[in-house]
C-alpha positions in Angstrom: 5.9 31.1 1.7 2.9 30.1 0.4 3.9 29.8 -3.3 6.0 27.4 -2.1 3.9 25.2 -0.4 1.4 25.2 -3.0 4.4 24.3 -5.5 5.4 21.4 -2.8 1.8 20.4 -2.7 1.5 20.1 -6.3 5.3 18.3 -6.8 4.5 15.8 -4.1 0.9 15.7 -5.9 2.7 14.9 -9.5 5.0 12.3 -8.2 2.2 10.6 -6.0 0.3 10.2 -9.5 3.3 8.9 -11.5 4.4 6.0 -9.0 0.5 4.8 -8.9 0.4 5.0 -13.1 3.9 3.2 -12.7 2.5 0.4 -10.2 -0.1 0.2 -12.8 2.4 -1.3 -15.3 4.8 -3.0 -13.3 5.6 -4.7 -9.9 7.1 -2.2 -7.1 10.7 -3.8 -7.3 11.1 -2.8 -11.2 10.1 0.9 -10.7 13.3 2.9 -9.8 13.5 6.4 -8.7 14.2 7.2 -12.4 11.1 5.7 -13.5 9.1 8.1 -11.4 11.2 11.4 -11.7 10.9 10.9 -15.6 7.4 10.3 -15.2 6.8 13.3 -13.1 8.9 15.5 -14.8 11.1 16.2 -11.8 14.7 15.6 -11.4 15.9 13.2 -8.7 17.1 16.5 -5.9 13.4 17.3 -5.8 12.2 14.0 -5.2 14.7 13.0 -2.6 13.1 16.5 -1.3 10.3 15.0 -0.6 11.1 11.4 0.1 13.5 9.0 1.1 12.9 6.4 -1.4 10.0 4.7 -3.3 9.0 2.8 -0.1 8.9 5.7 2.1 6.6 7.1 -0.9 4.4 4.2 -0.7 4.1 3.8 3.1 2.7 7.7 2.7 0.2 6.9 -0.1 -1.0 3.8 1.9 -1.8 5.5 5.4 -3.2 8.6 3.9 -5.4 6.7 1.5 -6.1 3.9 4.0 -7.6 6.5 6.6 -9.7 8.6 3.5 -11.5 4.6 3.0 -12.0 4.2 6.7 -13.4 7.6 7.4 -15.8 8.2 4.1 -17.0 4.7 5.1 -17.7 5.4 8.8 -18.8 9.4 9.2 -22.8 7.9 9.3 -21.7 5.4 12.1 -20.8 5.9 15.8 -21.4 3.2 17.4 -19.9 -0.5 17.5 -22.2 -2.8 16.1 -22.4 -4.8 13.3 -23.5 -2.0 10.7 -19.8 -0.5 12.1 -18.1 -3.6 11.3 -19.7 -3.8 7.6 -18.8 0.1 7.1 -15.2 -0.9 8.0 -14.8 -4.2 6.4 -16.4 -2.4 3.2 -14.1 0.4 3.7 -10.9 -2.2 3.8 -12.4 -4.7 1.2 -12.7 -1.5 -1.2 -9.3 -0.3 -0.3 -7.7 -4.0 -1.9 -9.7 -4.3 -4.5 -8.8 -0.8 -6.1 -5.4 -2.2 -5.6 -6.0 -5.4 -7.1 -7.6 -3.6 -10.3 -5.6 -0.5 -10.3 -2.1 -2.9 -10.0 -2.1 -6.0 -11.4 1.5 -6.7 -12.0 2.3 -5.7 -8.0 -0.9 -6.6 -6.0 0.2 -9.6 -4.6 3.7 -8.2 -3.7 1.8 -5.1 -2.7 -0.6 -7.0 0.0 1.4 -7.8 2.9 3.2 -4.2 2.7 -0.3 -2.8 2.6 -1.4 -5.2 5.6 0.8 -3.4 8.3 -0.6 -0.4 7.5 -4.2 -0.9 6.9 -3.6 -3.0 11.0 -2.4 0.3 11.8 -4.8 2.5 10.8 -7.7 0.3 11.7 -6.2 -0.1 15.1 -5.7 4.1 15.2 -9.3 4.1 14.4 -10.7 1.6 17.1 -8.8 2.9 19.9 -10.4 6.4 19.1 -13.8 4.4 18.4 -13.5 3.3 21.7 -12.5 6.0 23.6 -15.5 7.8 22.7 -18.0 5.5 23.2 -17.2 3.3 25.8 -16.9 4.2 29.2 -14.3 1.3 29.9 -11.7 0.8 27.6 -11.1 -1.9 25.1 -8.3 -4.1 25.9 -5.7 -3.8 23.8 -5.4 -7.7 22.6 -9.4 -6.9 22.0 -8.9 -3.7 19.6 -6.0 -6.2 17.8 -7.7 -8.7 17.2 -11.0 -7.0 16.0 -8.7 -5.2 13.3 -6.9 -8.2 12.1 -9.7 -10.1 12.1 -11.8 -7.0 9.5 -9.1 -7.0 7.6 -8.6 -10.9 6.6 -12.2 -10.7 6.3 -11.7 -8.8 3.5 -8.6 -10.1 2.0 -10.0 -13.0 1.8 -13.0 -11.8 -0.3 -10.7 -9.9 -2.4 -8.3 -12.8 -2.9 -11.1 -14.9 -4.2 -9.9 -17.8 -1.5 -13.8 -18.0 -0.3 -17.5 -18.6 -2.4 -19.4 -15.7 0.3 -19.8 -12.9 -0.8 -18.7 -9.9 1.5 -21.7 -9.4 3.4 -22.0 -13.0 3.9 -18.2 -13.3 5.2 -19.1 -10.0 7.4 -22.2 -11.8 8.9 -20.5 -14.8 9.6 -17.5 -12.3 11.0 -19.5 -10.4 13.8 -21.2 -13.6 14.7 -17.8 -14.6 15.7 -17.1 -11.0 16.8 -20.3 -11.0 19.3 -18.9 -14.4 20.6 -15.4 -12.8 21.9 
């Protein structure tokens, strides 16, 4: 049993790698399940194994790498101020940017895909934040909009549609932040 899981881990591990050096060279509509199994040396039964398709692939990489940003960037902080918003704003600005680099041809179609996810993961995060350090929960519509609001923060920066720099953007962010 454990060979095997070993052998999964390291399949799953391979194909993972292949689809990112893929995105690296083309846009996510132009890779094909072909693309990758060649790449990864696999045949197209094992992939299917392991996923539905390339967008079920994707969504996987995104979450698991999107909550590996968010917690490396916030172990040292554990309570909600506006060092925490920094860590996460860094966390997500990061995130993009190693898209950006790592995918040229795709980023842009990449973005909104990766937005739900990164909304989701942030929000995971905040309602856990929250739970633990504050006796009276957040509102849900609060927790919301503190996530979307990180996360265009950094977009923003990324997508060069602003001079400020990030820590500029995430001063002038938690000033609005203290004001809701």
């Amino acid at each position: 049993m454990k060979v095997k899981n070993i052998r999964r881990t390291d399949t799953k591990k391979r194909i993972e790698e292949s689809f990112t050096a893929l995105l690296r060279k083309s846009d996510i509509e132009e890779i094909t399940i072909k693309n990758i199994t060649e790449h990864a040396k696999i045949n197209r039964a094992t992939f299917y194994a392991h996923y539905e398709d390339k967008y079920q692939l994707f969504d996987e990489m995104i979450k698991e790498s999107a909550r590996n940003k968010i917690d490396n960037h916030t172990k040292h902080v554990n309570t909600w101020n506006n060092e925490h918003v920094l860590c996460l704003t860094q966390a997500i600005f990061e995130y993009l940017n190693e898209v950006k680099i790592n995918c040229p041809y795709s980023y842009q179609n990449l973005f909104p895909l990766l937005r739900k996810k990164m909304l989701m993961e942030l929000k995971q995060y905040l309602v856990s934040l929250f739970s633990h350090i504050d006796n009276t929960k957040k509102n849900q519509f609060e927790i919301l909009i503190y996530s979307r609001v990180i996360y265009d923060a950094a977009e923003v920066v990324v997508t060069e549609e602003t001079d400020l720099t990030l820590h500029e953007v995430v001063s002038e962010m938690t000033r609005l932040i203290d004001f809701l």
